[in-house]
N, C-alpha and C positions, 0 to 999 in steps of 0.2 A: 272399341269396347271400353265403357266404365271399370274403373275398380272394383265397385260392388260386383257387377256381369261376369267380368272376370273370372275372380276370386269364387263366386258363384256355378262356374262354369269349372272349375278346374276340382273343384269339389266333390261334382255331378261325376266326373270323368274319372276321377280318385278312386270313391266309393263305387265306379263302375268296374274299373280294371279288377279291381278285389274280388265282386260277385262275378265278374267275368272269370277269372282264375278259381272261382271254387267250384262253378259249373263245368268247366273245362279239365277239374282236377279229376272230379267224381266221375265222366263221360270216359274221359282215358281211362283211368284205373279200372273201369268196367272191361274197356278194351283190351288190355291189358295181364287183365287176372287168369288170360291162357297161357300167357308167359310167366306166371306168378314173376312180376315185376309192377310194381306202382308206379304213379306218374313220378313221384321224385327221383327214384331208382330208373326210369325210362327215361327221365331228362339228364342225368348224371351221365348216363349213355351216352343218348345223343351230344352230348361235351364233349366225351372224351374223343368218341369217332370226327365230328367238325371241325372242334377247334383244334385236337391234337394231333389230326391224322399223323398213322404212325409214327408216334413218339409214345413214351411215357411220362407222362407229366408230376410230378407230386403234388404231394396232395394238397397243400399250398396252393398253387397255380390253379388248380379244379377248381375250389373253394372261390377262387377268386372271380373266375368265370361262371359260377355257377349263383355267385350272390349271394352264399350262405356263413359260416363260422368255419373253421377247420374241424372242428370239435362235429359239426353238425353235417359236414361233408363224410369224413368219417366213417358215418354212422352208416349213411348212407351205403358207403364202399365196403363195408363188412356186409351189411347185406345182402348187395349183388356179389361179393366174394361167397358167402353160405351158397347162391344160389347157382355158382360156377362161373358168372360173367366178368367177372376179373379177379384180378390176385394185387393184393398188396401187398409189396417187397421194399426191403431197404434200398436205398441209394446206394451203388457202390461209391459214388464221388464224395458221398454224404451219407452214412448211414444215421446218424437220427431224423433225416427226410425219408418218407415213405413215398416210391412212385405205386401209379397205379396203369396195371397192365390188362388190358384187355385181356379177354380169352375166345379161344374159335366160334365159343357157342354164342357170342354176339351174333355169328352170321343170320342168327335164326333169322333176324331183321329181315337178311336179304335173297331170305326164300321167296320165291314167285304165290305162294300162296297168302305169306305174311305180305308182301308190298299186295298183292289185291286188296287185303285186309286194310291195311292201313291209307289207302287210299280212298278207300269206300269211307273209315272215319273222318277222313281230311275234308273230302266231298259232303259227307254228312254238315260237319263245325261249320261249315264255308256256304252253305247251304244259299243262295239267294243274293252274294257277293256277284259284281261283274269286275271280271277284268279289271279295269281301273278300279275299282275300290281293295281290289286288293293290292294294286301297286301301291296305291294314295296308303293307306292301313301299312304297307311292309317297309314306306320309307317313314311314315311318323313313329312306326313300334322302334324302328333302328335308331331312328336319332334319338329316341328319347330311351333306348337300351346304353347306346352312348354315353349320355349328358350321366347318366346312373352308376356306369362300371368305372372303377378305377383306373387310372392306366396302371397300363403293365410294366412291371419291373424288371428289370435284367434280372436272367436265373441264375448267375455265377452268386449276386449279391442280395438271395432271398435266403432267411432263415422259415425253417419247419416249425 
């Protein structure tokens, strides 16, 4: 491939991921609005349960995994705190770090009514996907989730 095709190409795919992510935002948040939780507030979630299974992470570490500001993660976290689904507390090892702690009513997720729910949406977005195109799709979003995220820091030597 030329530079120009390229450059051209990567452009097309840029400007794609973006309209992909706003249609994907609006689609969830509809899904969503029975858990009054938004897509940002639902992915904050799904962070903290994946990447932190039981632990509580600060909110440093969230932020970092989650690709936003600390400021903007936050934001985030007080409002799934209003809405019951975690609690943000001081560090005791640290207390100007804030962790954040899940609470039971995540479980909703993992009602048999919600996972039908949210598999009928998955099915829906995927719509027309075979098998390998979703594999091919799960290892280009990963490596290029990668090549994006910062490494991770040891948490003894992270400030809040």
């Amino acid at each position: 491939m030329r530079i120009k095709e390229r450059l051209e190409a990567q452009a097309e795919i840029f400007g794609s991921v973006f309209l992909l992510s706003l249609h994907l935002a609006h689609r969830t948040d509809v899904a969503m609005s029975t858990l009054d939780v938004t897509t940002k507030q639902w992915l904050l979630l799904v962070i903290l349960v994946k990447k932190f299974s039981g632990q509580d992470p600060t909110l440093s570490e969230a932020a970092r995994w989650y690709g936003a500001s600390r400021q903007n993660v936050k934001q985030i976290a007080r409002q799934l705190e209003d809405r019951g689904y975690l609690r943000l507390v001081p560090d005791p090892k640290d207390r100007r770090a804030l962790l954040l702690q899940l609470t039971e009513k995540v479980r909703v997720f993992d009602e048999p009514d919600e996972r039908i729910r949210q598999a009928s949406l998955m099915n829906e977005l995927f719509f027309g996907f075979t098998e390998n195109d979703l594999q091919c799709l799960r290892t280009l979003m990963s490596r290029w989730l990668t090549a994006l995220t910062p490494a991770e820091p040891d948490r003894e030597g992270m400030e809040e």
